[in-house]
C-alpha angles and dihedrals in degrees: 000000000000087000087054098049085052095056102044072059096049097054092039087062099047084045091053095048087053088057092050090051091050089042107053084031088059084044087072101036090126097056127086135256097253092057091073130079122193127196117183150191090043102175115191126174117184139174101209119179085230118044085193091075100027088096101053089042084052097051091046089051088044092058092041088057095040094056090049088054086048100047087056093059105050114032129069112263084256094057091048103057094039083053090045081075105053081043107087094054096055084060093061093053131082099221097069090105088072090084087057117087093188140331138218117201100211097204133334133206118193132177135164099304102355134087129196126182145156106213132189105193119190122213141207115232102188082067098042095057093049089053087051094043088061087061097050094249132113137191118263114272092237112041101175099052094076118186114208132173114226120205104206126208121191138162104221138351098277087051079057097047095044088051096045078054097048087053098046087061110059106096093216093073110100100180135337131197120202104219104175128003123188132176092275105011143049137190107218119174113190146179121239139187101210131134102227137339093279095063080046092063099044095045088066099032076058092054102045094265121131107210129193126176110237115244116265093359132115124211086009122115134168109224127183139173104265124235119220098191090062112097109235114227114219103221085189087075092072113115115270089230086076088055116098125235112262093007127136127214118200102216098211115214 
């Protein structure tokens, strides 16, 4: 009885996330496409005191990260770093929702202490660039001609080779330069016609290439042939006892 009565709760909830969604989407009918901005497979797992307000915690650290993701994206390595700054105080205000247009909560997965969701969070981006503007920073020109810089491992020549080749086939390369090479590692900065960092992501796991943003870098990523005879470890099986109160964990795709 008790399972049941969960989950009557547990499908209430996704149903009234849909509506939210339907509902703040509806709010901006009237403006266009481009003003939008989407950022998807948001994972967040967290262990709240109240389960009552882990989901609302969740969707507020899921925009947070969304808009860090977005921000990446779209601004100049310069711009990014100047707006890192301001970041971490439009976490700590509510009205950071007033740069979201709308939400989707994918799946979720609640017990007792411990919170589990997939988010898409759609931005406006309207909001989002005069808040930037205040800040004396705009959005590049030509968002959709990205320029990354790739910092390639490899094992021998032939992993090198088979890795230059994997690059040169993904379409949405436009051009790439090799600025250093050594026996085991390479710089590549290339140009790339991609809508946003997910796509990113898909288009060289696609193509065999392993890809990882660098750590406090913006624009940098460490890519890698990947190996399919390699058993891939799940660091989401760990215990939850060894989970913190209050802490959030970004599941990477």
């Amino acid at each position: 009885m008790i399972k049941n009565i969960r989950h009557f709760i547990h499908n209430f909830k996704l149903l009234n996330s849909f509506f939210i969604f339907i509902f703040l989407i509806t709010i901006h009918s009237n403006t266009k496409a481009d003003d939008f901005f989407t950022v998807d497979n948001i994972n967040i797992d967290i262990v709240f005191e109240d389960i009552n307000l882990a989901r609302n915690n969740a969707t507020n650290k899921a925009i947070f990260i969304g808009l860090k993701k977005l921000l990446s994206w779209k601004l100049d390595n310069e711009d990014y770093l100047t707006i890192s700054s301001v970041l971490d105080d439009i976490n700590k205000k509510e009205n950071i929702k007033d740069f979201v247009a709308g939400y989707k909560i994918h799946y979720e997965k609640l017990s007792d202490i411990k919170y589990q969701a997939e988010f898409s969070i759609f931005f406006n981006l309207k909001s989002i660039e005069n808040w930037l503007i205040l800040n004396k920073i705009s959005f590049q020109k030509n968002i959709n001609f990205k320029k990354i810089n790739l910092n390639a491992n490899f094992n021998n020549f032939r992993n090198w080779r088979s890795l230059v080749n994997n690059i040169q086939s993904i379409k949405e390369i436009l051009d790439y330069k090799i600025v250093s090479l050594s026996h085991n590692n390479s710089l590549i900065q290339v140009r790339i016609d991609i809508e946003n960092e997910d796509k990113l992501f898909k288009v060289f796991n696609k193509s065999r290439i392993d890809i990882q943003k660098r750590l406090n870098a913006n624009n940098e990523y460490n890519i890698s042939l990947i190996d399919y005879n390699k058993t891939v470890i799940d660091s989401t099986e760990s215990n939850d006892k060894n989970y913190k109160n209050n802490s959030t964990i970004l599941l990477t795709e």
